[in-house]
C-alpha positions in Angstrom: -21.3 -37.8 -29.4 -19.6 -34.1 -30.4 -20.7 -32.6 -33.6 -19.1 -30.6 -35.4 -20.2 -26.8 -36.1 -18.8 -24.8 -38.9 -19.4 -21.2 -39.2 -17.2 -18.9 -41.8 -17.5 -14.9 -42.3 -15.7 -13.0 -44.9 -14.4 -9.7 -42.8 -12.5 -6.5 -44.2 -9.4 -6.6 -42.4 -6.6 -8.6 -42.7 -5.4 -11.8 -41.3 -3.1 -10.0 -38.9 -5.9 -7.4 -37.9 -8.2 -10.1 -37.0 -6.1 -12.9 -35.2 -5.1 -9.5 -33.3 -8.9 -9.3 -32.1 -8.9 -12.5 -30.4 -6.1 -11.7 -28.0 -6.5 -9.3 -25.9 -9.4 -7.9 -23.7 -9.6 -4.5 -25.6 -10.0 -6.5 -28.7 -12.4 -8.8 -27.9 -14.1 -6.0 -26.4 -14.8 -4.2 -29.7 -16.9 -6.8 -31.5 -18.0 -9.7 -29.0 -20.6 -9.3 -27.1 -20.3 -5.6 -28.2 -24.9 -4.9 -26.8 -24.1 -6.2 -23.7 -23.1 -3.5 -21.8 -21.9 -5.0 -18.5 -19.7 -7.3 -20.1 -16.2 -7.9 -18.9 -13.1 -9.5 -20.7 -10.4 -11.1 -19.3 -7.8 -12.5 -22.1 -4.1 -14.0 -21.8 -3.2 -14.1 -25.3 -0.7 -16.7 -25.4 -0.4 -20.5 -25.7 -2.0 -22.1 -22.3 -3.1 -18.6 -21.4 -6.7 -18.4 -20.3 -10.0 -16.4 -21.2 -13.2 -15.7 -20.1 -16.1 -13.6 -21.1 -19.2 -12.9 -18.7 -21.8 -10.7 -18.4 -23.7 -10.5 -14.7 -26.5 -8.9 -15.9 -26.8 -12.0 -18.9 -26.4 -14.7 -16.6 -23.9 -16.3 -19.3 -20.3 -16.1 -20.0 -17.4 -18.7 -21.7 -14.3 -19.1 -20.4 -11.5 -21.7 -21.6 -7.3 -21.9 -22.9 -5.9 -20.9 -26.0 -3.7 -24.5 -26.9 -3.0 -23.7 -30.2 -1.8 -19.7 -31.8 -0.2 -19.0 -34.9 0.1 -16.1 -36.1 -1.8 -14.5 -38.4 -3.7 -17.5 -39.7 -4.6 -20.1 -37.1 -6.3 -20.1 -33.0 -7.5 -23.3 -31.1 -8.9 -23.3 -27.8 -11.1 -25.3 -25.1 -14.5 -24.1 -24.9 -16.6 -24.1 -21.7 -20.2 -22.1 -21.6 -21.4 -21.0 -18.7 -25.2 -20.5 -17.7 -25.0 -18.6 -14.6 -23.5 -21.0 -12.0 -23.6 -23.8 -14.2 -20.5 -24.8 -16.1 -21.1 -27.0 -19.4 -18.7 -29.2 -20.7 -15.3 -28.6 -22.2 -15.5 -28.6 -25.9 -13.2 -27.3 -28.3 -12.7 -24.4 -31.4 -10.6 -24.0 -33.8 -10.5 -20.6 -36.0 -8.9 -20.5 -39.2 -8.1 -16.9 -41.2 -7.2 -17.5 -44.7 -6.5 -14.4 -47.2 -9.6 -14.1 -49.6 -10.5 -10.8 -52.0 -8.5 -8.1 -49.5 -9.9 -8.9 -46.6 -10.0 -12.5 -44.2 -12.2 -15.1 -44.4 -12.3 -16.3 -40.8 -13.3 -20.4 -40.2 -14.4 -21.4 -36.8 -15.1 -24.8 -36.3 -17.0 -25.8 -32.7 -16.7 -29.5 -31.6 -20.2 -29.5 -29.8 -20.8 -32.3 -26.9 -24.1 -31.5 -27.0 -26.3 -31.5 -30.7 -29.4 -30.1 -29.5 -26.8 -27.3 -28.6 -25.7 -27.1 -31.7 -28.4 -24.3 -33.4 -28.0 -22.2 -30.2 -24.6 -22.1 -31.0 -24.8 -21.7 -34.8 -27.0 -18.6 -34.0 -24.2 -17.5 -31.2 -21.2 -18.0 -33.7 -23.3 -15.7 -36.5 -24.1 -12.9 -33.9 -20.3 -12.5 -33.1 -18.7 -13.1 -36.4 -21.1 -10.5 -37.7 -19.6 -7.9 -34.9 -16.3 -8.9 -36.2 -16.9 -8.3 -39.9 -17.8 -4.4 -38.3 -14.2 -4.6 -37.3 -12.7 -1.0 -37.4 -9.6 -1.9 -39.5 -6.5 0.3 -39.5 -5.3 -0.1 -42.8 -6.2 -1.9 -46.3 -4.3 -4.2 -48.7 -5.1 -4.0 -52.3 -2.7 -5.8 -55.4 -3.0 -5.2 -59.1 -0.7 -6.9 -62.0 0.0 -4.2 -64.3 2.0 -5.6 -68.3 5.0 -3.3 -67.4 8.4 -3.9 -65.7 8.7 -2.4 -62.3 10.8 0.8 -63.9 7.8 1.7 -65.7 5.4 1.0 -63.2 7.5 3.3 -60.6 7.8 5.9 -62.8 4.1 6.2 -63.4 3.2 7.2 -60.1 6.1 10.0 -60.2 5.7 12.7 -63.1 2.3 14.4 -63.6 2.9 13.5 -67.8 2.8 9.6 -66.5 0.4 10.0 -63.8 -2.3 12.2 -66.5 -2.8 9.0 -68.3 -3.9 6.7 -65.4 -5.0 8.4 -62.5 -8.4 10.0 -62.9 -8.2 10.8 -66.9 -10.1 13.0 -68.8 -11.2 14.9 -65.8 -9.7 18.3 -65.3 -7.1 17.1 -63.1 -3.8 18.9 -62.3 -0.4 16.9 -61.3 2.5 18.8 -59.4 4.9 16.3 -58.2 8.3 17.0 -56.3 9.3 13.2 -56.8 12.3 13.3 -53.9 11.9 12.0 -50.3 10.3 15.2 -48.0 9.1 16.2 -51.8 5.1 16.5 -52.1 2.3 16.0 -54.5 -0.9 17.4 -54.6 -3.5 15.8 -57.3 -6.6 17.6 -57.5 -10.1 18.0 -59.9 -11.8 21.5 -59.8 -14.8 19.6 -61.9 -15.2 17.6 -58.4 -13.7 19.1 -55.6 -11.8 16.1 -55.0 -8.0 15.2 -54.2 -5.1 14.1 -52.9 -1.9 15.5 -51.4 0.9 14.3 -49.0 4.8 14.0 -48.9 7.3 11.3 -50.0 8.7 9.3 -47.3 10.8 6.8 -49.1 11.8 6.2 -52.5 13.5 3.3 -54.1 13.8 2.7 -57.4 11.4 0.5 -59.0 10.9 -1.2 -55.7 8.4 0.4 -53.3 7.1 4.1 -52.7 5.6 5.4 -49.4 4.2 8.1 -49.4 1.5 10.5 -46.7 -1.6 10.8 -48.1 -4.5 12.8 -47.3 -8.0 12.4 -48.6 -9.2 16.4 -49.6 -13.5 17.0 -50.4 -15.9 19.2 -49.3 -16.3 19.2 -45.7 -13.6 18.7 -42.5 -10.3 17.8 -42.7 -9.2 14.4 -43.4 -6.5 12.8 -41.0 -3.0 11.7 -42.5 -2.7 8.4 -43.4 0.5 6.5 -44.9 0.6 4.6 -48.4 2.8 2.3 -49.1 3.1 0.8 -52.9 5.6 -1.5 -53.9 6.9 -3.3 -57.1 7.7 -6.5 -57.4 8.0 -8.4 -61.0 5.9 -11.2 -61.8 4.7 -13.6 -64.9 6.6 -10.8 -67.5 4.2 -8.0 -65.6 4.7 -5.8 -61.9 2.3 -7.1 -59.1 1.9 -3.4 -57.7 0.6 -3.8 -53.6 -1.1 -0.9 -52.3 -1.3 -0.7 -48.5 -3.5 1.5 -47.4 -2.4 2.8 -43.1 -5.6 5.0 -41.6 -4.8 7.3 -39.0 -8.3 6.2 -37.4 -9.3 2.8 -37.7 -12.3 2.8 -39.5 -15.4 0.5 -39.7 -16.7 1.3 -43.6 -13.7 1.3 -45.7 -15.7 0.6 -48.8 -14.9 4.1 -50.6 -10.7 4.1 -50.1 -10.7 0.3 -50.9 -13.2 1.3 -54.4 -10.7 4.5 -55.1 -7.6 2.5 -55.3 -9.6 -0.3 -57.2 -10.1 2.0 -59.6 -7.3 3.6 -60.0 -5.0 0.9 -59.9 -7.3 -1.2 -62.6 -6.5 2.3 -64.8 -2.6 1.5 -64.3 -2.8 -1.8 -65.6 -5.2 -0.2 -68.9 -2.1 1.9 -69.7 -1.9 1.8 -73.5 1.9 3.2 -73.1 2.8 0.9 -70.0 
């Protein structure tokens, strides 16, 4: 008699990024069996293509066929483990990736023949979701509901007068802005020898800015990444959506994704908005 195993794992990527993960050997490859060295993938990302796993040095492997794909949010497949030359039966998994607080929360659910297999598993299932959660990601997705109409919540963004009373107040912060597509801005505190420059790519009005941006402290150069923010009305309010593209994929994004957070929570405090 099968039982079931359910293991979930909040990871800091979205949905997208991590269905992504599952497809392909260079994907699986960066967060399966990730301390094995001599392990080899071998992945046909598509409905009825196959997949198998192995290590020679382990002894073990999995192999089975992906039934089920849809994109971003859903992957079933047939299950087989194998101990050395020993193949076990075909069982089956179904991975679910659901939205939750910026990031996924990833679902699998293991149909187990065996239940005294089932803690070996359990303890498999944490070990690899954990690698996954490591997941470089290449960009982040952060939303905030600011009480203004989308005019007003555009505009902040664009004139250093607007952007003094959100974006890092009362800190000695200058503003230039060229608001104009190939115009720049540069935002940047001498107290902290922090900020932030980059170039306008697109402008629309009240409907979505993207922008480069790169990070500026004390030590090397940052890369140039590409923000994207756009407007969209909602209850009375703007739902402002911040995405967030790295030029390096990164596995700790916990100080952009705090940044924004703050920032962002000091758009919707506006006492003019």
């Amino acid at each position: 008699m099968t039982q079931e195993l359910v293991i979930t794992q909040h990871v800091p990527a979205q949905p997208h990024e991590v269905y992504a993960a599952w497809l392909t050997p260079e994907g699986m490859s960066r967060w399966w069996w990730v301390k094995i060295g001599d392990t080899t993938y071998a992945v046909d990302g598509r409905v009825g293509g196959s997949y198998l796993v192995e290590s020679q040095g382990a002894g073990i492997g999995v192999r089975g066929t992906f039934t089920r794909l849809e994109a971003p949010t859903l992957l079933e497949l047939t299950w087989t483990w194998l101990d050395g030359d020993t193949a076990g039966p075909e069982e089956s998994v179904r991975v679910d990736l659901t939205e939750q607080g910026g990031g996924t929360l990833v679902t699998v659910t293991h149909l187990v023949a065996d239940p005294d297999g089932v803690e070996s598993y359990r303890q498999g299932w944490e070990y690899v979701l954990g690698n996954l959660q490591r997941l470089p990601q290449s960009s982040i997705t952060l939303t905030q509901l600011v009480p203004a109409d989308p005019g007003q919540a555009y505009a902040a963004w664009l004139s250093p007068e607007l952007l003094s009373t959100w974006w890092w107040p009362g800190m000695d912060t200058t503003y230039a802005v060229d608001p104009q597509v190939g115009g720049s801005f540069a935002i940047r505190s001498g107290e902290t020898g922090l900020g932030a420059t980059g170039t306008y790519r697109e402008l629309v009005e009240a409907a979505r800015i993207v922008m480069t941006w790169r990070w500026e402290s004390p030590g090397p150069a940052a890369p140039e990444d590409i923000v994207t923010v756009t407007f969209a009305e909602d209850d009375g309010g703007t739902l402002v959506t911040l995405v967030h593209e790295f030029a390096t994929a990164s596995v700790d994004t916990t100080n952009p994704v705090r940044g924004w957070r703050e920032v962002l929570a000091s758009l919707a405090d506006r006492r003019d908005a």
